[in-house]
N, C-alpha and C positions, 0 to 999 in steps of 0.2 A: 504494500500500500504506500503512495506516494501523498504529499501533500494536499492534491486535491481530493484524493481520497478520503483523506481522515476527513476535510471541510465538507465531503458530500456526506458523511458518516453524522457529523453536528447535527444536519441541518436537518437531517431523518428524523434525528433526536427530538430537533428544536419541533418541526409539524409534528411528533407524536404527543406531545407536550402540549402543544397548542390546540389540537383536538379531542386531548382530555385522552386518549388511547393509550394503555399501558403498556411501556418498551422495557424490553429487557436487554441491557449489554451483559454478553458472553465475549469472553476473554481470558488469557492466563491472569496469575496476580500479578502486583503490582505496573502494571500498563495504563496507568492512570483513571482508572472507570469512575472513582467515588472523586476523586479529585477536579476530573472534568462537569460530572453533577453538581456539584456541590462551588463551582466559580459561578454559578449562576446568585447567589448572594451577593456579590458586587454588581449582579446590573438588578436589587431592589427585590429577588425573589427570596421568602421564609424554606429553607431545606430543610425538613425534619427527618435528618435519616435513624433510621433503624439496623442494627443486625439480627437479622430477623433467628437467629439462633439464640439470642438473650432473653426471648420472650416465649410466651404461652400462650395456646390457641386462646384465651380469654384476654386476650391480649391484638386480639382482629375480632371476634364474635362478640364482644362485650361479656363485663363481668356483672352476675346475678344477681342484683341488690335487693332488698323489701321497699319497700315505700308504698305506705298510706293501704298495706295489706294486699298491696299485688307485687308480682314481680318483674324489675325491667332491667334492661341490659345499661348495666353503667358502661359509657366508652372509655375508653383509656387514656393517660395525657398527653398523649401525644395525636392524639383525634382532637381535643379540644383545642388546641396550642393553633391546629391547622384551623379550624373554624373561626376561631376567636382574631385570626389575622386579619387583616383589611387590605392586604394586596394581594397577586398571586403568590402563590405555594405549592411547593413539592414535597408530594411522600416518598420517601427515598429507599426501597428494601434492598440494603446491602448484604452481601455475600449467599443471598438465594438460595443458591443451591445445597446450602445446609439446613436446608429446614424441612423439619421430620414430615411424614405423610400427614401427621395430623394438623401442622402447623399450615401446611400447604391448604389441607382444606377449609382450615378456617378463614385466612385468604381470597377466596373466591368472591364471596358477596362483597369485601370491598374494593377489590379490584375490576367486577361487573357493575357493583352498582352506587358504588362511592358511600357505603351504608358503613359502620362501625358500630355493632350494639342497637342504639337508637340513634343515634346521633347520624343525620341527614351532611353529607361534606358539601361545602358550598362549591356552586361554578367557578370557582378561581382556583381548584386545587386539582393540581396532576400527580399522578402514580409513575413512579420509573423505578427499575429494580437494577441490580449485577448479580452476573455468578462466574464462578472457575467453573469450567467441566469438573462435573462429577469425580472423576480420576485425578483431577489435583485437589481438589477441594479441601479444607478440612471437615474430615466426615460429613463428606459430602452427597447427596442424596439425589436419583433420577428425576426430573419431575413429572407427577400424574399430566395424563392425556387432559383432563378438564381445567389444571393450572396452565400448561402451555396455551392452549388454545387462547389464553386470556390476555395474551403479550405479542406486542410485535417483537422478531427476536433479530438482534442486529450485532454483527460480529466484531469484534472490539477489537481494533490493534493500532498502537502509537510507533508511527513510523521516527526513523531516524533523523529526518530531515528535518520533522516538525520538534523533537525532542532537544538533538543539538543546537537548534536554533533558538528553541522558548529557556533553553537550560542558561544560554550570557544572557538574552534579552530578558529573561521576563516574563515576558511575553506570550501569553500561550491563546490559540483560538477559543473564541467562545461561542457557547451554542446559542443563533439566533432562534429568537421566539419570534410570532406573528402575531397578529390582529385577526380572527375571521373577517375577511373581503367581502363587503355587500353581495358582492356577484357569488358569494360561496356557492347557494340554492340551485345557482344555474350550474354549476361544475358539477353537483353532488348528483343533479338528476343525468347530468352528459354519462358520469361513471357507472353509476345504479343501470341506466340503458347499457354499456357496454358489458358489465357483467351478465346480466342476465341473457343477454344475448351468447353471451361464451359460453356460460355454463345449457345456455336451450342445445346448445352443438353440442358440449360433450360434457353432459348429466354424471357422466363417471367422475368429475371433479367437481361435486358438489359437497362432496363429504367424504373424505380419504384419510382413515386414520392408519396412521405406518404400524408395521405389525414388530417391530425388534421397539425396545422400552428406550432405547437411547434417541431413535425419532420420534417417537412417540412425546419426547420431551424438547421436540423444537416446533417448528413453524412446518405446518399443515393445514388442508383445507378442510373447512369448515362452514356453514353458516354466515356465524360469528364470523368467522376469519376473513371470509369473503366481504363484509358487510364494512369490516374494519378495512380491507384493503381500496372499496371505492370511496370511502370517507379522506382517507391519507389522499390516496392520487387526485381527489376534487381539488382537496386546501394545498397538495401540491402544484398546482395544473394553476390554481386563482394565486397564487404568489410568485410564480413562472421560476420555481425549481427542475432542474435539471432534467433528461431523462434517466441519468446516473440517479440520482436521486430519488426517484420514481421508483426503479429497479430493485432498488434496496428496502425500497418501505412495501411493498409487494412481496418479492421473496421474502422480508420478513414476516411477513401476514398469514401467506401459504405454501410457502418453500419454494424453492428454486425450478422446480420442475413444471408445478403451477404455472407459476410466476412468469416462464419463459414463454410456455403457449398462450398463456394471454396476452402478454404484451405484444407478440408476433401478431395477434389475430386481430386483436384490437387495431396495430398498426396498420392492417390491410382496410379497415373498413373506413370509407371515406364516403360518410352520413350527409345527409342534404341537412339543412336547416328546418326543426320542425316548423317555428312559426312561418318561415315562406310555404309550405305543406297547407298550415291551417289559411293561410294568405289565398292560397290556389290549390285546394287539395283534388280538382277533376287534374289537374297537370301532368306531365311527362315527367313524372319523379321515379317510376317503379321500371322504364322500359328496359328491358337486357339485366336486371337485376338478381344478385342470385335469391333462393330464399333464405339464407341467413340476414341476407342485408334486409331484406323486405322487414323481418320480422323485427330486429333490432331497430328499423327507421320509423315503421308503427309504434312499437315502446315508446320511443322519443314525444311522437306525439303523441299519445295515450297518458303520457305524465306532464305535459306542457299544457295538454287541453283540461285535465283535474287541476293544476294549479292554478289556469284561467276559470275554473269552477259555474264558467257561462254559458246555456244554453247555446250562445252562435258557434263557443271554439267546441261544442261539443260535437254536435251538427256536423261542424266541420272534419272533425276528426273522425266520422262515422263516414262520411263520401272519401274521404282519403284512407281509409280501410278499405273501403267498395271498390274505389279506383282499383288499388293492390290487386286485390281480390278481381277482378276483369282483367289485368294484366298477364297477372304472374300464377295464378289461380290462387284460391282459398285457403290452402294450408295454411302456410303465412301467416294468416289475414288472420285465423282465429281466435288466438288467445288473445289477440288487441280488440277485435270486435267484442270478443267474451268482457274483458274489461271493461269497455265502455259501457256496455247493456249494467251490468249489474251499478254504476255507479251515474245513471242520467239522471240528468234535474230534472225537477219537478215540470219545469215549463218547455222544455227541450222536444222540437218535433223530430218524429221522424223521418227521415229521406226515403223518398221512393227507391233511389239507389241498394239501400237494404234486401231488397229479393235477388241479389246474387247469393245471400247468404241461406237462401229461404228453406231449401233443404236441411242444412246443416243444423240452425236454427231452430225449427222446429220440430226434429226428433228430439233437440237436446230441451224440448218445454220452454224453449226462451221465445217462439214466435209461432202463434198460434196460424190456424191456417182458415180458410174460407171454407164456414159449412163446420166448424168446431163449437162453434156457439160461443164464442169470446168477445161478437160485436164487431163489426168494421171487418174490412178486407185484410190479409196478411199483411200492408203497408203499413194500416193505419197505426193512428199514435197508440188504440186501444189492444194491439197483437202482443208488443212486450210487456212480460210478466214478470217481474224483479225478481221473484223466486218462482222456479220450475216445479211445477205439479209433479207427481209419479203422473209417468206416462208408459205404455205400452210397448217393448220393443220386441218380446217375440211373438212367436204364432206355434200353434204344435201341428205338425203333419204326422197323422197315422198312416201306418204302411197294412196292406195284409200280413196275419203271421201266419209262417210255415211251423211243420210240427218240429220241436226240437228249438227252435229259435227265440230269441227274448224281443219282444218289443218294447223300440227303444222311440225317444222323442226326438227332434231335433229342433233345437232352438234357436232358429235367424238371427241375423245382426248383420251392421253395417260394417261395409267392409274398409269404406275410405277412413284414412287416417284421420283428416281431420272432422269426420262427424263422429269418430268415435271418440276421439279428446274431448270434443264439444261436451258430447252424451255423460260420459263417466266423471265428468267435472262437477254436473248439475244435476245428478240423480241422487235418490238416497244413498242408492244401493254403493258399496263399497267396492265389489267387484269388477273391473276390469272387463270390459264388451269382448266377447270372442264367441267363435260357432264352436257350439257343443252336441254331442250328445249322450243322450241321460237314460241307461237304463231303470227300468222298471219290473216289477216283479211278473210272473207269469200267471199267467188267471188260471 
């Protein structure tokens, strides 16, 4: 690692800090990890660091007092010291990696959800942690699968150049914090659409937990992990950090493996503008497009049109679904059309456009049909039903039986992908649509 390494390493630091997301430096000892946390005191931040080996789970859970004949979780003083601050502050758990399985899991709720006992941590306080590997540690301990997932994990090392240089100066880099950027909102929905888009392609990294205990206790995908990585890459993206930078706060989120194939795929996708979409959504937005892009550039509008919460951008966003959907056909098009249905305003009509979907739609109870009894043609405003009736999807065909033979049933269904996503989304039933058949006893 050279110089700008170690500065693109800060600055990881500094956005996780700024987003309230909890980071973990891993490094050997002595490589400055508590030293560099803890320079944040001269630019005005309270560090309350901890070795988290000196203390007891009642010491992150809170501890069990009486008062007034019930019982509540007193916090500890150093939860109050953080509260009772009036500027920002960091919770600091040093040397990590020695803290017992029970210590680890007391940990969790404050490191999920900023909670200590009772005591609520204010918006001005972040979580940063250190460890040695396990193998140098002083009894030093693996961390569970549910503590890692809770940290971005970022690898620690103090180059020579930065060392020799800060060792006569002085001098040493400090880790810049942020501001959330007005525009955050808009960054956080551009990343939320690109994730989701990644993971619709390959559903197999949505949840990958490593199977040996040593990965187990870094950065892997998750949920959580994913959720955390397009939060980092927004306030990265709205402060114009690097893509070095980028890189880092990602593989730390879901590992490097993750981390590579998103960035790669992400990097191909070059998305239109939703608001010009909602601007002109009959347009030439979808022609020659594949269907991953289709469906990522519908997401985009499907969260730009909720955040406009208006009837028109809603409208709008339902004929630039329809458009997709006559272009590139309806697969696509459905989970955004599915979204918008279930969340239209009250006032919000609907487009004639809508009967491309009209199949699809009404197996899945979302639009009823002419001659149902629901009132109005399948267009009309009165066809969508916010929530899906049980409706009908097989039929039983009986066969002649021969002697010796079992009759069986066979139960229809659809066979297109996207009416069966449709259907199994909006039914009671918990089952997965597929053709079966069902034997029955012999008479």
């Amino acid at each position: 690692m050279n110089r700008t390494g170690y500065e693109n390493l800060l600055q990881a630091v500094g956005i996780c800090v700024s987003a309230r997301i909890p980071a973990l430096l891993w490094g050997d000892p002595g490589q400055g990890k508590t030293a560099a946390i803890e320079s944040a005191r001269g630019s005005g931040w309270h560090v309350e660091t901890l070795i988290i080996s000196h203390y007891e789970p009642s010491d992150f859970a809170g501890l069990p007092v009486l008062v007034d004949g019930r019982v509540e979780l007193a916090p500890p003083a150093w939860a109050v010291r953080l509260r009772d601050h009036e500027g920002p502050a960091i919770a600091f758990f040093d040397e990590f990696s020695t803290a017992s399985p029970a210590l680890q899991a007391a940990a969790l709720r404050p490191l999920a959800h900023y909670e200590v006992g009772a005591l609520q941590l204010p918006p001005s306080v972040s979580f940063l942690a250190a460890a040695n590997p396990a193998d140098v540690a002083a009894a030093g301990w693996e961390l569970a699968a549910p503590t890692a997932s809770r940290f971005v994990h970022l690898e620690w090392e103090l180059p020579l150049e930065v060392y020799s240089e800060a060792l006569v100066t002085g001098q040493w880099p400090t880790m810049p914090v942020h501001a959330v950027p007005d525009d955050f909102e808009v960054h956080l929905l551009a990343q939320r659409v690109l994730v989701s888009g990644f993971l619709r392609a390959r559903a197999s990294q949505l949840s990958a937990i490593p199977k040996t205990a040593i990965d187990r206790g870094k950065a892997f995908p998750t949920p959580r992990t994913w959720d955390y990585a397009a939060r980092l890459v927004a306030l990265a993206r709205a402060v114009d950090a690097s893509d070095a930078v980028v890189r880092l706060l990602v593989a730390g989120c879901v590992g490097g493996a993750a981390a590579h194939e998103f960035l790669a795929w992400s990097a191909a996708q070059d998305l239109p503008d939703s608001l010009a979409i909602l601007a002109d959504p009959t347009g030439r937005w979808f022609a020659g497009a594949r269907a991953d892009h289709v469906y990522v550039t519908l997401q985009g509008v499907v969260g730009v049109a909720t955040q406009a919460g208006t009837p028109e951008a809603w409208s709008a966003a339902v004929v630039a679904c329809c458009t997709a959907a006559s272009t590139v056909g309806v697969d696509p098009a459905v989970p955004a059309i599915r979204a918008l249905l279930r969340t239209r305003p009250a006032a919000a009509p609907l487009p004639p456009e809508i009967k491309v979907f009209g199949s699809v739609l009404a197996l899945a109870g979302l639009l009823s049909t002419p001659g149902s009894g629901a009132g109005g043609d399948a267009c009309g405003s009165s066809a969508v039903r916010r929530w899906a009736p049980r409706v009908q999807l097989s039929t039983s065909v009986r066969r002649p039986v021969g002697k010796g033979e079992r009759r069986r049933r066979r139960s229809t269904s659809c066979t297109s992908s996207s009416v069966r996503e449709a259907a199994s989304t909006t039914l009671p039933c918990r089952r997965p649509l597929r053709t079966s058949w069902v034997a029955t006893r012999r008479r």
